[in-house]
C-alpha positions as CSV (number, residue, x, y, z in Angstrom):
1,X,16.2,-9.3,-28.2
2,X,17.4,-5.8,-27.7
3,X,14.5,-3.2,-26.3
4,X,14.3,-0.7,-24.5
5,X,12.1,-0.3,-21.7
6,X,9.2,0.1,-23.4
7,X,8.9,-3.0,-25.6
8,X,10.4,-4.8,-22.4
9,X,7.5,-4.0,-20.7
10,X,5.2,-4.7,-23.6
11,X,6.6,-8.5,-24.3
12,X,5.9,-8.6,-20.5
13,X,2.4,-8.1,-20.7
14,X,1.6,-10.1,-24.0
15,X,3.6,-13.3,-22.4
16,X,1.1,-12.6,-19.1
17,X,-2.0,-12.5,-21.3
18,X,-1.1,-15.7,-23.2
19,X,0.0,-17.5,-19.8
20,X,-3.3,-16.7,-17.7
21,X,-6.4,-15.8,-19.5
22,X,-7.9,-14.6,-16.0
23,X,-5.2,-11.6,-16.7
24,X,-6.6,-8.8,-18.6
25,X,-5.3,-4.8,-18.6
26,X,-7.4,-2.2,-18.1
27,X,-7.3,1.6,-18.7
28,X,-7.4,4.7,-20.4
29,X,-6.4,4.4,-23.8
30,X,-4.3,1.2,-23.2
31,X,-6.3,-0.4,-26.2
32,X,-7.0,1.2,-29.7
33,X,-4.4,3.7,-29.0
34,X,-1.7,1.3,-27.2
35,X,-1.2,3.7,-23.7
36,X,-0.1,7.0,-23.2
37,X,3.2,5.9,-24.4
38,X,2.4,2.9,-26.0
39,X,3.2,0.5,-23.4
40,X,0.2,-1.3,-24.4
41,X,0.8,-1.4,-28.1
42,X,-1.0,-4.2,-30.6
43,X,-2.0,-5.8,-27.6
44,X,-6.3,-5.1,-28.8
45,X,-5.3,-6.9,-31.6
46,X,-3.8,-10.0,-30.0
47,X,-6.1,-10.5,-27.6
48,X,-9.3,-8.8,-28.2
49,X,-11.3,-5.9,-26.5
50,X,-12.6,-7.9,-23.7
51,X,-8.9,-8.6,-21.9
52,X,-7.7,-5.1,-23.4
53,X,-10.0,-2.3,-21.6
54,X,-10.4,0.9,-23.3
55,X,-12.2,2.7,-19.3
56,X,-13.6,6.2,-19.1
57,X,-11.4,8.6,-17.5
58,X,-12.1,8.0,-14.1
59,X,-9.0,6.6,-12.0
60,X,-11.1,5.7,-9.3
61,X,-13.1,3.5,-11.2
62,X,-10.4,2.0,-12.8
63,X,-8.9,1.2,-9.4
64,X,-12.2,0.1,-7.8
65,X,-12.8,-2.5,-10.4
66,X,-9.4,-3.6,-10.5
67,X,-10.0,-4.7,-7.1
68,X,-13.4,-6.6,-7.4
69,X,-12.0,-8.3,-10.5
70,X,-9.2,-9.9,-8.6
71,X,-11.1,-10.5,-5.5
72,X,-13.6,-12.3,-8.0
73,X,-10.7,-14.4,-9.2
74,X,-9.0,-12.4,-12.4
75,X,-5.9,-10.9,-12.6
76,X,-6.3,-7.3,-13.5
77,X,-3.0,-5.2,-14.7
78,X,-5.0,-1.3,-14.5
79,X,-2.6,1.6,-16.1
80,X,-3.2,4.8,-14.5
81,X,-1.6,7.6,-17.3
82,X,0.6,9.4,-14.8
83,X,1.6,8.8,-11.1
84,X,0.0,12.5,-10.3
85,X,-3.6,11.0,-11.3
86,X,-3.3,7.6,-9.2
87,X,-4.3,10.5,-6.0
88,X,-8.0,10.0,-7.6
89,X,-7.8,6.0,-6.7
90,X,-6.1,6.5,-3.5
91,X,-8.3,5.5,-1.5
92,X,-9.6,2.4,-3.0
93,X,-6.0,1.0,-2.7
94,X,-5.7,2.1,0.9
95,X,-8.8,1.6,2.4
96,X,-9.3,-1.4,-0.1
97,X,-6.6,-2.9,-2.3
98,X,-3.8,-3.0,0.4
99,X,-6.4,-4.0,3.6
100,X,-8.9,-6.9,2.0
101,X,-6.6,-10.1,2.9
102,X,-6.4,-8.9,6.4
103,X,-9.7,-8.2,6.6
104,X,-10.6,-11.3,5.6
105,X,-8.0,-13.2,7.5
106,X,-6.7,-14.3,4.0
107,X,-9.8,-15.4,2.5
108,X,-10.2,-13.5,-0.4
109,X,-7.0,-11.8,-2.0
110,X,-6.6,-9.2,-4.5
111,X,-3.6,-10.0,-6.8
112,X,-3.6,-7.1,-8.8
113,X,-1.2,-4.5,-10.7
114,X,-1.3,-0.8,-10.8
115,X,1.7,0.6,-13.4
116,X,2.1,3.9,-13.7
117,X,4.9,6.6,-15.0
118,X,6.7,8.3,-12.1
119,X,9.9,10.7,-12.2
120,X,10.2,14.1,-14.4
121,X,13.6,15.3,-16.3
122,X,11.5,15.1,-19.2
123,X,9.9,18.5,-19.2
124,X,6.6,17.4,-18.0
125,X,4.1,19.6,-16.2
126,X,3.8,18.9,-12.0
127,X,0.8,16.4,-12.2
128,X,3.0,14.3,-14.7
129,X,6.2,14.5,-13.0
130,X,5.3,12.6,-9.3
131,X,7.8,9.9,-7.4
132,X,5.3,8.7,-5.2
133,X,6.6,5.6,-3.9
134,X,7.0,7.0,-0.2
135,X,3.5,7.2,0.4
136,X,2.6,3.7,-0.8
137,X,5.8,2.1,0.7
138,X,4.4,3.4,4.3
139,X,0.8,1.3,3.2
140,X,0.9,-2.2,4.9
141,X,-0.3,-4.7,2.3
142,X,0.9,-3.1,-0.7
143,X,4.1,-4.4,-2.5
144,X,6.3,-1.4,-5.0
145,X,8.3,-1.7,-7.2
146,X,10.2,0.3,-9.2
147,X,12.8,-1.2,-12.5
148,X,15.9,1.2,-13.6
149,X,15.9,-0.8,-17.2
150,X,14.5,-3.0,-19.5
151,X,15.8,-6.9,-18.6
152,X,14.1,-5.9,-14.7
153,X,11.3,-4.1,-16.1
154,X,10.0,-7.1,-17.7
155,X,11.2,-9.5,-14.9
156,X,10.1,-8.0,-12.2
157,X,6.5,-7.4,-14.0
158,X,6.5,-11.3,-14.5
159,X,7.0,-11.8,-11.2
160,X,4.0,-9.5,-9.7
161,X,1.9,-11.2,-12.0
162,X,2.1,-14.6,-10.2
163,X,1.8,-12.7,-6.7
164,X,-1.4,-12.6,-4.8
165,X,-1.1,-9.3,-3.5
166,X,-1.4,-5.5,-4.9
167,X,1.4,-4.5,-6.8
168,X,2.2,-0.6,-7.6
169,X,4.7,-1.2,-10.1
170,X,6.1,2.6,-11.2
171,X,7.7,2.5,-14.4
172,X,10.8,5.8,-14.5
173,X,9.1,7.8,-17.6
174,X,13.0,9.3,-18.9
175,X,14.1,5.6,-19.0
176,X,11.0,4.3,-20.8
177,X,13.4,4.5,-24.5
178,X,16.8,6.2,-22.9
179,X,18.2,3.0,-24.2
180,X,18.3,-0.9,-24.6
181,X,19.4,-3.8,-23.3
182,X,19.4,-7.4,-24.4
183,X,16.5,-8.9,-22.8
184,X,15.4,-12.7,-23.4
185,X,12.2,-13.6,-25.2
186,X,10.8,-16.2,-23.1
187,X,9.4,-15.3,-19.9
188,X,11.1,-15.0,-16.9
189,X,11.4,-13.7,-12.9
190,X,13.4,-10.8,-11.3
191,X,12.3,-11.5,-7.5
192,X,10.6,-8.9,-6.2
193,X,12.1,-7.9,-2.5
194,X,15.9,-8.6,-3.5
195,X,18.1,-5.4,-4.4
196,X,20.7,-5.7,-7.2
197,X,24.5,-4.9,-7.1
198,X,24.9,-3.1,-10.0
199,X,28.8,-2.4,-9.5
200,X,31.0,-3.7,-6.6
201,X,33.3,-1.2,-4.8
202,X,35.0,-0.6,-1.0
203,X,35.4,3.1,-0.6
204,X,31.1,3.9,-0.3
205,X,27.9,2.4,-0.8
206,X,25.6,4.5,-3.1
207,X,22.1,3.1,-2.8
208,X,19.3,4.3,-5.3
209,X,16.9,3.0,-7.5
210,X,14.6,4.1,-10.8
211,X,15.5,7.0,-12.8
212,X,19.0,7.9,-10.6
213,X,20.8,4.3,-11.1
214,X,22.2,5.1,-14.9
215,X,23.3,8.6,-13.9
216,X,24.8,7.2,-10.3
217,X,26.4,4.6,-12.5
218,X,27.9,7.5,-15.2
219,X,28.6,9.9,-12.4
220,X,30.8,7.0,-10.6
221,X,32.2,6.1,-14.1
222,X,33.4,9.8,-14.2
223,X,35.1,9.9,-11.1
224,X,36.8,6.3,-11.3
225,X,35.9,6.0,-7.6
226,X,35.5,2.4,-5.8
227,X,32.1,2.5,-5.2
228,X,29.3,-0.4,-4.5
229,X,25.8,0.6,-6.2
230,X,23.4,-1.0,-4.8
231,X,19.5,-0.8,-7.0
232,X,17.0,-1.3,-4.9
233,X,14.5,-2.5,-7.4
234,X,11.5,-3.1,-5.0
235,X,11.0,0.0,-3.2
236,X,8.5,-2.1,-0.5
237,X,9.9,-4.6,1.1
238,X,13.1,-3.1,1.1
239,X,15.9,-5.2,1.0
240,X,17.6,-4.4,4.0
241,X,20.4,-6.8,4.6
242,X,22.1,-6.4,1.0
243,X,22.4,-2.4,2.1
244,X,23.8,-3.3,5.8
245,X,26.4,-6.1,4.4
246,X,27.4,-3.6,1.4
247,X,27.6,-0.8,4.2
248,X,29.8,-2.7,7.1
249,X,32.1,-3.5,3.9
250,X,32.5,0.2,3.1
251,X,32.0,2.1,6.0
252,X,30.2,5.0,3.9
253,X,27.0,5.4,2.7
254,X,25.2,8.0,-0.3
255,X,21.3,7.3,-0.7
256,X,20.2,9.1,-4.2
257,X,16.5,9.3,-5.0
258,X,14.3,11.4,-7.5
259,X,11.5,11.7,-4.9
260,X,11.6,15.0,-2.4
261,X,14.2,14.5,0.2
262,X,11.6,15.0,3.4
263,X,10.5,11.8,5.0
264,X,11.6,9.6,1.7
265,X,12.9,6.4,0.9
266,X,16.2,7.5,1.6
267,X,14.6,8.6,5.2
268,X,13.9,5.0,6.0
269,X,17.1,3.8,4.6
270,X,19.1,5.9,6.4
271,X,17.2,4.9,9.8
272,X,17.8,1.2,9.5
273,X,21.3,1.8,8.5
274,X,21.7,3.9,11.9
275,X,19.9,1.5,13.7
276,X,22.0,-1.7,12.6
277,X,25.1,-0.6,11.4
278,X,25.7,2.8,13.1
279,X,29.2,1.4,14.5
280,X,30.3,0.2,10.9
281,X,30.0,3.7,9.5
282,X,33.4,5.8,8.8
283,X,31.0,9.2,8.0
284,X,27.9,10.8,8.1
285,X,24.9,9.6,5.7
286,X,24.1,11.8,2.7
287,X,20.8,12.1,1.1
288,X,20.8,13.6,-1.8
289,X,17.5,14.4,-3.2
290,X,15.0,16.5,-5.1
291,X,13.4,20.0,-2.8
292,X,10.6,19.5,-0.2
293,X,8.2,21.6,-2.3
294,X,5.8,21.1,-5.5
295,X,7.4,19.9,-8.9
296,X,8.6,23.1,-10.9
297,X,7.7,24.4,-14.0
298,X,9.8,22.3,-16.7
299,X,12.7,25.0,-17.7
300,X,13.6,24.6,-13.8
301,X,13.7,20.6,-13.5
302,X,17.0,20.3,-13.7
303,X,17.6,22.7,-10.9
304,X,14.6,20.3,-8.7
305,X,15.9,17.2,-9.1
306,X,19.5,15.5,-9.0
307,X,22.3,15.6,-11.0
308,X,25.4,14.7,-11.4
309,X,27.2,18.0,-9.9
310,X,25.1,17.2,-6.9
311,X,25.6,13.3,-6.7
312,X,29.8,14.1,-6.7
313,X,29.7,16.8,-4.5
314,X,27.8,14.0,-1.9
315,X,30.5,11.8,-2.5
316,X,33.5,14.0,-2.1
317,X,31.7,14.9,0.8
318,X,31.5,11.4,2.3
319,X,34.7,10.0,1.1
320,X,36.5,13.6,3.2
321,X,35.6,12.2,6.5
């Protein structure tokens, strides 16, 4: 079928539902009104108020019971309306969630989804704009994940379904309908913790993931330059040795996130690369991210976050040394 992320995401969670029917989804306004942007759609009607939960507005809550469900045996999918409001529930993943099969020496686990919108570009207000997959990436016991388009999206949500740990699965709101891709009906698995090579090259390795892949990939396009794009896909565990074979091939390395560039993903990317592969490289790393300071008011996004004049600028830069 040809979807875009949206109804990728939404065949995802109806084949879950009719697989498991210890899975329910749980949230504000996922039922009668199908989720904040419709993610959730005609799902009530399949399958009934009691999988479907319309919850007050109260993220904690939602977070909180998330976790007993699935330490009780049920397979709860919550969906928080933006990535700024998860903040409310933080706690309950940290100090709960992410800690509960260590603390019970694997007795009880919590197999449990939290999705959630991340990423701006769409002229959204600060709390609706956040990439927060640095501060649950640094959480021990918590698994994220973050798709680029539809045929992952559904995959990869599959996939944390049949784990038996927390998932944070961030969903890039600006590719949500950007476009479509042919995506099979039946169910199937994108592995989580294995990065995808979107486009082979030898002159640089550009790694990034979400929202920055398809404008990586049209930048790269533009400039007909031999470069090896590498999608990271699961944000935590990263899949370290598809960067460090991609980077001892090409000697050069560009790391392009949405997120603020201060102690981010491209932070701890660039580390292990230095650590392992320091002798491989040809050049400097470049980060190219968004400012270390508060999401701006929308007529300024576009200034805040990257684009393409900044992406090719960071790989004339590289490919000059």
């Amino acid at each position: 079928m040809l979807t875009n992320m949206v109804g990728a995401l939404n065949n995802a969670l109806e084949l879950i539902l009719k697989e498991n029917d210890k899975a329910v989804i749980l949230g504000e306004d996922v039922g009668k009104d199908g989720g904040v942007f419709r993610v959730t759609d005609g799902l009530i009607d399949k399958f009934g108020s009691n999988r479907v939960i319309d919850t007050p507005l109260a993220e904690s809550v939602i977070i909180g019971a998330s976790i007993g469900m699935a330490i009780n045996g049920m397979r709860p999918i919550a969906e928080i309306q933006f990535a700024g409001f998860m903040y409310c529930g933080f706690e309950q993943l940290i100090n709960h969630a992410a800690r509960y099969r260590s603390r019970t020496r694997s007795k009880c686990t919590v197999p449990m989804i939290v999705r959630t919108p991340v990423g701006g570009g769409v002229r959204t207000l600060e709390h609706h704009s956040d990439s927060p997959e640095a501060y649950y990436s640094h959480i021990g016991g918590l698994i994220v994940v973050e798709p680029s388009n539809p045929y992952d999206a559904k995959g990869l949500l599959i996939r944390a379904a049949h784990l038996d740990d927390p998932v944070v699965f961030l969903e890039p709101t600006k590719l949500y309908r950007l476009f479509k891709q042919e995506v099979p009906e039946e169910s199937y698995e994108v592995p989580i913790g294995k990065a995808s090579v979107v486009s082979e090259g030898d002159k640089l390795t550009i790694v990034t993931y979400g929202t920055m892949v398809p404008l990586v990939k049209d930048v790269v396009s533009s400039k007909k330059v031999s470069a090896e794009i590498i999608d990271l896909r699961t944000i935590n565990p990263l899949d370290e040795s598809t960067i460090l074979e991609s980077v001892k091939k090409t000697g050069r390395l560009v790391i392009v996130h949405e997120a603020e560039l201060s102690f981010g993903v491209g932070a701890e990317v660039a580390a292990r690369v230095a650590e392992k592969a320091i002798f491989e490289l040809s050049a400097p790393i470049i980060r190219v991210g968004s400012h270390s300071f508060p999401y701006p008011f929308p007529g300024y996004e576009n200034y805040y976050i990257p684009n393409a004049v900044k992406i090719s600028k960071a790989i004339d830069k590289v490919l000059s040394v």
